[in-house]
C-alpha positions in Angstrom: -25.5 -34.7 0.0 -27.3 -35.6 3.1 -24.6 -34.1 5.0 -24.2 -30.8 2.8 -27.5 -29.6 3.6 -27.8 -30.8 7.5 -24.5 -28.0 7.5 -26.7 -25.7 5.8 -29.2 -25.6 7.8 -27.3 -26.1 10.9 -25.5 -22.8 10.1 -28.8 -21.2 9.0 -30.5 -22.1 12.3 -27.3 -20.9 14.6 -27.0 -17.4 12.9 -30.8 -17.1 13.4 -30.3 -18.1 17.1 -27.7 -15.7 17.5 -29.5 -12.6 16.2 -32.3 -13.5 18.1 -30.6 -13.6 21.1 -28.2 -10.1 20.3 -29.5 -8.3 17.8 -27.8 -7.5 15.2 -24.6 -7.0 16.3 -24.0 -10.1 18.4 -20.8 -9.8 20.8 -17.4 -10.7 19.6 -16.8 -14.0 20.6 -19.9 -15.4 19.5 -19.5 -13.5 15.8 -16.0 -15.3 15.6 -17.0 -18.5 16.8 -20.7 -18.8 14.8 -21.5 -15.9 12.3 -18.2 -15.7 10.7 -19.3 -14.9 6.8 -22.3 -14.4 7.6 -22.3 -10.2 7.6 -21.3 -9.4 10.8 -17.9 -8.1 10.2 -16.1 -6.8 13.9 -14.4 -3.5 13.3 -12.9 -2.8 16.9 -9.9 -5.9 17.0 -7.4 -5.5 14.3 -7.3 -9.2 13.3 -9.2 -12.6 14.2 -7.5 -15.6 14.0 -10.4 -18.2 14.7 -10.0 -21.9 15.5 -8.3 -22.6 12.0 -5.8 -20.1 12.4 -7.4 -18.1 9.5 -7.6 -14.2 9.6 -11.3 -12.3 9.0 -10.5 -8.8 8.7 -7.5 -6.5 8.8 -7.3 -3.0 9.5 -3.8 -1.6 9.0 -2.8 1.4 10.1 -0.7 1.5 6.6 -4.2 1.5 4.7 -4.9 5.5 5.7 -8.3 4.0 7.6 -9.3 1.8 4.9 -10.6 -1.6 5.9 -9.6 -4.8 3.9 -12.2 -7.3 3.2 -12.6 -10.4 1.6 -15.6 -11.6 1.3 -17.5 -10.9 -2.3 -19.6 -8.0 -1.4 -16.8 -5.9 0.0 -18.2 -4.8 3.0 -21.6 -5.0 2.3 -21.5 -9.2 3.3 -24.8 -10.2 3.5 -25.8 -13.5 5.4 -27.1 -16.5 4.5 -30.7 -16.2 3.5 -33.2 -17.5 5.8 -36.0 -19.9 4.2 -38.5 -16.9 4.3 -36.4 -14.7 2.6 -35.8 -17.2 -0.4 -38.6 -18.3 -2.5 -38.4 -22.1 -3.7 -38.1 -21.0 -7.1 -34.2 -20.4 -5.9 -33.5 -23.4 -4.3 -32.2 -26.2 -6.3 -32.6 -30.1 -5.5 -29.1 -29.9 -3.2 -30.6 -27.4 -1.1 -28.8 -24.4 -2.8 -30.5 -21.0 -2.6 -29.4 -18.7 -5.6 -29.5 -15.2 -4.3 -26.8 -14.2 -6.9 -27.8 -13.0 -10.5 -25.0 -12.5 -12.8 -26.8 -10.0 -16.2 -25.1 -10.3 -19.5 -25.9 -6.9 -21.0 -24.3 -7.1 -24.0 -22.2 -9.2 -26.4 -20.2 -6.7 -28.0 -17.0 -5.5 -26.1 -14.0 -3.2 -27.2 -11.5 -5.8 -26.5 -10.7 -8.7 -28.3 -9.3 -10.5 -25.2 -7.5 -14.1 -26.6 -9.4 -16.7 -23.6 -12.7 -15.0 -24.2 -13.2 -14.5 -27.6 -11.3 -16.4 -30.6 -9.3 -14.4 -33.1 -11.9 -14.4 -36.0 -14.6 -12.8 -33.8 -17.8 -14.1 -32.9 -21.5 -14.0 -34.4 -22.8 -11.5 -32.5 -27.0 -12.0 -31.8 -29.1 -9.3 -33.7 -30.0 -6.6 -31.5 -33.8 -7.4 -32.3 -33.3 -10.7 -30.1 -31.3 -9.6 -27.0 -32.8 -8.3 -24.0 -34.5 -4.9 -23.8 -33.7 -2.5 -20.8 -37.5 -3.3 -19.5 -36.9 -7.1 -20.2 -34.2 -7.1 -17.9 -35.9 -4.9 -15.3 -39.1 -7.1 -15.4 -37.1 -10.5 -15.0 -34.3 -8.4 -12.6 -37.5 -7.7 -10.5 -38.9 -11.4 -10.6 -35.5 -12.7 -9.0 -34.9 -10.2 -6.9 -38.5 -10.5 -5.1 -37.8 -14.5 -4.8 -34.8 -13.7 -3.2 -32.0 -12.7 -4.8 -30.1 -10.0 -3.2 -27.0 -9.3 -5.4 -26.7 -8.9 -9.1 -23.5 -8.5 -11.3 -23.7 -7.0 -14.6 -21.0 -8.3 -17.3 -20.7 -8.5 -21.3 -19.2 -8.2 -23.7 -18.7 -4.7 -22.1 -21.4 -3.7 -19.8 -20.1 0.2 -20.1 -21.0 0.3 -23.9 -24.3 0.0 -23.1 -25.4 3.5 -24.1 -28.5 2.9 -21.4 -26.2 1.6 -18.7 -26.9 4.5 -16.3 -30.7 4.1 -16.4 -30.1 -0.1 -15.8 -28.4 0.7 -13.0 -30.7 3.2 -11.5 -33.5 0.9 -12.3 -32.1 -2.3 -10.9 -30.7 -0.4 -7.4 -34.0 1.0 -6.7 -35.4 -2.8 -6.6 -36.9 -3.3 -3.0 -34.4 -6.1 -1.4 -31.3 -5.8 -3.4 -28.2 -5.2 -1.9 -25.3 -5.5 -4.1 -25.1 -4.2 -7.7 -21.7 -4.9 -9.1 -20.3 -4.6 -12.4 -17.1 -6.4 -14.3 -15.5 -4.3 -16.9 -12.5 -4.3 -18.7 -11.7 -0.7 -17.8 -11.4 1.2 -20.8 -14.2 3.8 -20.8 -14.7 3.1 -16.8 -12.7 6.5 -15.8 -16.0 8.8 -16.9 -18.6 6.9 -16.5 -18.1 5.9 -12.9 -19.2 9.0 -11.1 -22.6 8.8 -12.4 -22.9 4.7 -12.3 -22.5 5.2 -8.2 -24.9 7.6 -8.2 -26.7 5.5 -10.0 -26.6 2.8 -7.3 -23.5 0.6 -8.3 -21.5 -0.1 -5.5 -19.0 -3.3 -6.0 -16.8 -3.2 -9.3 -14.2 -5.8 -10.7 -11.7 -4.5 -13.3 -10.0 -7.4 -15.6 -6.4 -6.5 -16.5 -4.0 -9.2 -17.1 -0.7 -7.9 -17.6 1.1 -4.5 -16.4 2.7 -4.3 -19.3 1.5 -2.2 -21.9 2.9 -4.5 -24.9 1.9 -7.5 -23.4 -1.4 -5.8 -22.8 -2.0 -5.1 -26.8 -0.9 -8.8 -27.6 -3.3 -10.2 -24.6 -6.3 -8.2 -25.8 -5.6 -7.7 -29.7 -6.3 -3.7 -28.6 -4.9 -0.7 -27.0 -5.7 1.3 -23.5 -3.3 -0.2 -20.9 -3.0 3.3 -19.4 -7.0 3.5 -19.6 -7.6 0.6 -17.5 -4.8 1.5 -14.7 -6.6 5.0 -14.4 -9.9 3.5 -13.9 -8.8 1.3 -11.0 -7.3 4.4 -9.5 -10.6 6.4 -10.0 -12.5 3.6 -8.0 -10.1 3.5 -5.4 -10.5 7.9 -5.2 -14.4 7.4 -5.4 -14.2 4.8 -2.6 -15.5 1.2 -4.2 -13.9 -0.9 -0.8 -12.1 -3.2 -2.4 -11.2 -2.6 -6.1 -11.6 -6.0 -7.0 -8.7 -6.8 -10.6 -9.1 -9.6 -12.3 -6.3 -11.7 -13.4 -6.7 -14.8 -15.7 -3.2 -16.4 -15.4 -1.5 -18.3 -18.4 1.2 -19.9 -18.2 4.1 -19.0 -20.6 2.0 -15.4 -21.0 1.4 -13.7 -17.9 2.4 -16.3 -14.6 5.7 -14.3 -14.1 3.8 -11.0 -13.3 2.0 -13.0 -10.3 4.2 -11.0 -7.4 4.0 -8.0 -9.6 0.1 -8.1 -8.9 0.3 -8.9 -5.5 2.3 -5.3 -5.2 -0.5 -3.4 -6.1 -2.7 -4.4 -2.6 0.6 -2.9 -0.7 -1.0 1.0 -0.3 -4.5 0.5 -2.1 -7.2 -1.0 -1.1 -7.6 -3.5 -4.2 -8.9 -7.3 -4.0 -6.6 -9.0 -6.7 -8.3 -12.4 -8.1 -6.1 -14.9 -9.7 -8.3 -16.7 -12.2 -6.9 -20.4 -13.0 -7.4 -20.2 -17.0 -10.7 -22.1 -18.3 -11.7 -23.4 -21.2 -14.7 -22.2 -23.3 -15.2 -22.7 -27.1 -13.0 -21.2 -29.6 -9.8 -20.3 -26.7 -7.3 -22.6 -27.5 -7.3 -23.9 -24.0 -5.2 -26.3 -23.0 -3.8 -28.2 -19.7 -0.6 -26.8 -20.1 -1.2 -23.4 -20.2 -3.2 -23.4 -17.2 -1.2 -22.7 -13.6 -2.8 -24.4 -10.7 -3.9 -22.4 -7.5 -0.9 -24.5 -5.8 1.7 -23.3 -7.9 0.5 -19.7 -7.8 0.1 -19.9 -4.1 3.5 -21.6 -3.9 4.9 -18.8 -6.0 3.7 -15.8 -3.6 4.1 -17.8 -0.9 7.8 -17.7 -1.5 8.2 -13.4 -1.6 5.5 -12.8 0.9 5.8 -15.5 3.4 3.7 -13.3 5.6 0.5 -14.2 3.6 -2.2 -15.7 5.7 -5.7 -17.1 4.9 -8.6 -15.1 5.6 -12.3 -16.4 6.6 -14.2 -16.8 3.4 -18.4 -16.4 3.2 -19.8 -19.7 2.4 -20.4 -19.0 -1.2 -17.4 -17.2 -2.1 -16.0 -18.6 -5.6 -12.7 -17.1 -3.9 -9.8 -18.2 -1.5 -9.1 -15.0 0.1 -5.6 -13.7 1.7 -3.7 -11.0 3.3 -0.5 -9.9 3.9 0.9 -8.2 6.8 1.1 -4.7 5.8 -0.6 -4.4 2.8 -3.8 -2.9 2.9 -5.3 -4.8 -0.1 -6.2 -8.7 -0.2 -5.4 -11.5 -2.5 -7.7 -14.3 -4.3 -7.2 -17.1 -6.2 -10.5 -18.4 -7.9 -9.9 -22.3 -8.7 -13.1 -23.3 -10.3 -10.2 -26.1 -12.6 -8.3 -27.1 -9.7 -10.7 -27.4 -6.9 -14.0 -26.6 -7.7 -16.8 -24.9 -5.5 -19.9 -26.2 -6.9 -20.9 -27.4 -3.4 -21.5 -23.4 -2.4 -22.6 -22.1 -5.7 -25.5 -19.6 -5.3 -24.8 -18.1 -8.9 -27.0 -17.9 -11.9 -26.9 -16.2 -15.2 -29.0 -14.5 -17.1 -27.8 -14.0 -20.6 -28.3 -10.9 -23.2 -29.9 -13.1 -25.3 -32.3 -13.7 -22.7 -31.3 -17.6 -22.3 -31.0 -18.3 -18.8 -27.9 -20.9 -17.5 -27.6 -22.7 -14.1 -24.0 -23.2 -14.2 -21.0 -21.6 -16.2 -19.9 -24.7 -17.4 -22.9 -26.3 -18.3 -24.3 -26.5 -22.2 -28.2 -26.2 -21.0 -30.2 -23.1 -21.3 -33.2 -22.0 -21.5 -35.0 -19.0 -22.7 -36.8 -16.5 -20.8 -36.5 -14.1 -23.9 -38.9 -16.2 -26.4 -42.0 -16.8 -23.4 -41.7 -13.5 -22.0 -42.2 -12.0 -25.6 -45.2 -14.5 -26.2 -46.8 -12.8 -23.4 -46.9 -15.4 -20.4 -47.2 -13.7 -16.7 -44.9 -13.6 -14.1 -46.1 -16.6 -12.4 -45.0 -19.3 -15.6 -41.6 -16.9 -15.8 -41.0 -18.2 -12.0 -42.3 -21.9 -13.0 -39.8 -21.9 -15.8 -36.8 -20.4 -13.8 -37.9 -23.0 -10.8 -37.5 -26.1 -13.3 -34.5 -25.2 -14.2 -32.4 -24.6 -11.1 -34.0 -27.8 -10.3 -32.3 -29.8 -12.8 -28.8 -27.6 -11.9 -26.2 -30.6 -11.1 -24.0 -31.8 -7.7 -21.0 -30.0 -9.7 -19.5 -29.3 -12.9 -17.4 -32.2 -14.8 -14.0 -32.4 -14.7 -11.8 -29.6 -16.8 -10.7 -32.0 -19.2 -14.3 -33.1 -20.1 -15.2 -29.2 -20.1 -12.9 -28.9 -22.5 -14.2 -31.4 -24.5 -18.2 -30.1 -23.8 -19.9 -28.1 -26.3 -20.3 -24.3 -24.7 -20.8 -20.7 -25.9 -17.6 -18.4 -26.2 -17.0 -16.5 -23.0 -18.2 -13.2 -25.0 -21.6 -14.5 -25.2 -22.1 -16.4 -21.9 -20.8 -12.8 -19.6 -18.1 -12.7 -17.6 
């Protein structure tokens, strides 16, 4: 633990250094050799292969001018917070500063995907008890000026939302926020896109887990394969660098469509993320339906033996690749396999208003029921402090996950 945050702060201290020294756009060697993840991103060198042989960037000629990046904010990186930009409220007893806010807006969705949601539905929370669009903007703004400076908005669907405009254009206008991403499913993306980057949303993720259309019905319990391809390709034409697709893999289900996947970065500028399958209540997981990050890797590995490991931020939940002449990037996401709890700057607020410190964690605690009593922004901070407090070293073990007590996926967000 001891030695976890020394590296923290050593890191923190050097990038200050640096930009002290050379602005903000330090010269190259030193942005390989210290700031790496930490924003500055060098656009005149093709590729960077620093001391561990890994790659940071890659602009192929193949990608019509289009940049590849890894890192979670696509381009907009941002660095590590300093301790003046991050109010203690965020940090938790490891020394983690949690400058991400994932925003549950909803619990409904108009898929009935099989690892989020079990096949006799969910009870879904009256509408009288979830969050209102000023509830969210008032507890957006309370994280955002403590520190946080990117916020994802999930479900249930996030695009059902009939406000989901008006959220978008509130939360973007928020004075030190610098990502607003959304994960959707897709289906009703195609229209409403235009107006949600207007509206200040400029990182998207699109879950689809099969390019088949008949596996896509089975997957989901719905139809709009077609839907969800055409709203990745109208990201791609309104210029959302990278696409980001989502991909939970299951073995005996979809693990044979892993290459197939990997295709798609070849002429598009799309970040896919293999998801190692993860247990919540009511999915029927199970150990053997899961498919390691090793035995996807291995699999790519094996048709595009050209794939090399790119320089990941610090708190990216991803390890990031490329391929020589693709203009996309791979990801695998590996919370089962090897977890990243030892980076994590995520937290979640729910639609319900409960607020959870960790994804796989039971404990929550609601912002929903004091905010409506009337208490000021000051105890809303004190709560939120407590708990990221008490937030844990890591998550257990994904056979004692499975066995833990937690919502559905549907309720928690994705």
């Amino acid at each position: 633990m001891i030695l976890f945050r020394s590296a923290l702060m050593m890191r923190r201290c050097v990038s200050l250094l640096v930009g002290r020294c050379f602005g903000p756009q330090p010269p190259f060697f030193l942005a390989g050799a210290f700031t790496s993840g930490f924003g500055h991103i060098p656009s005149s060198q093709s590729s960077y292969k620093g001391s561990n042989g890994c790659v940071s960037v890659s602009d192929d000629p193949s990608c019509s001018g289009y940049m590849a990046y890894t890192t979670s904010c696509a381009g907009l990186a941002e660095p590590l917070p300093n301790d003046n930009s991050v109010s203690d409220m965020l940090v938790d007893s490891f020394g983690r500063m949690h400058t991400y806010l994932r925003i549950s807006l909803t619990e409904r969705c108009n898929l009935r995907c099989q690892y989020c949601m079990p096949a006799e539905g969910v009870e879904l929370t009256p509408n009288s008890k979830l969050l209102s669009r000023n509830e969210i903007i008032r507890l957006a703004n309370i994280f955002v000026a403590s520190g946080v400076n990117k916020i994802r908005l999930t479900g249930g669907e996030p695009t059902i939302r009939s406000d989901i405009e008006d959220i978008c254009s509130q939360l973007s206008g928020l004075k030190g926020l610098k990502t607003l991403a959304m994960t959707t499913n897709g289906l009703v993306l195609t229209r409403k896109l235009p107006k949600l980057k207007e509206s200040g949303l400029n990182s998207i993720n699109i879950s689809l887990d099969t390019l088949v259309p008949a596996k896509f019905e089975f997957m989901t319990r719905r139809k709009g394969h077609n839907k969800v391809l055409e709203s990745i390709d109208a990201a791609v034409d309104l210029g959302f660098r990278p696409v980001k697709v989502n991909c939970v893999v299951i073995r005996g289900v979809n693990d044979e469509e892993i290459c197939d996947f990997v295709e798609l970065t070849r002429d598009k500028p799309i970040n896919v993320r293999f998801i190692e399958f993860m247990p919540f209540d009511g999915n029927v997981w199970s150990s053997k339906k899961l498919v390691s990050y090793a035995e996807m890797m291995d699999r790519v590995r094996q048709q595009f033996n050209s794939i090399k490991r790119l320089k990941d931020h610090p708190t990216d939940t991803a390890k990031n690749f490329m391929i020589d002449g693709h203009c996309g990037t791979v990801s695998f996401i590996t919370s089962m396999t090897e977890n990243f709890c030892a980076g994590c700057n995520r937290i979640r607020l729910l639609a319900d208003g409960n607020f959870k410190v960790c994804l796989f964690g039971p404990s929550e605690v609601s912002l929903r029921d004091p905010l409506r009593a009337g208490i000021d922004d000051l105890g809303l901070k004190e709560i939120i402090g407590a708990a990221i407090k008490r937030k844990k070293a890591a998550h257990a073990g994904m056979f004692d996950i499975a066995k833990t007590s937690n919502r559905p996926m549907i309720h928690i967000g994705g």
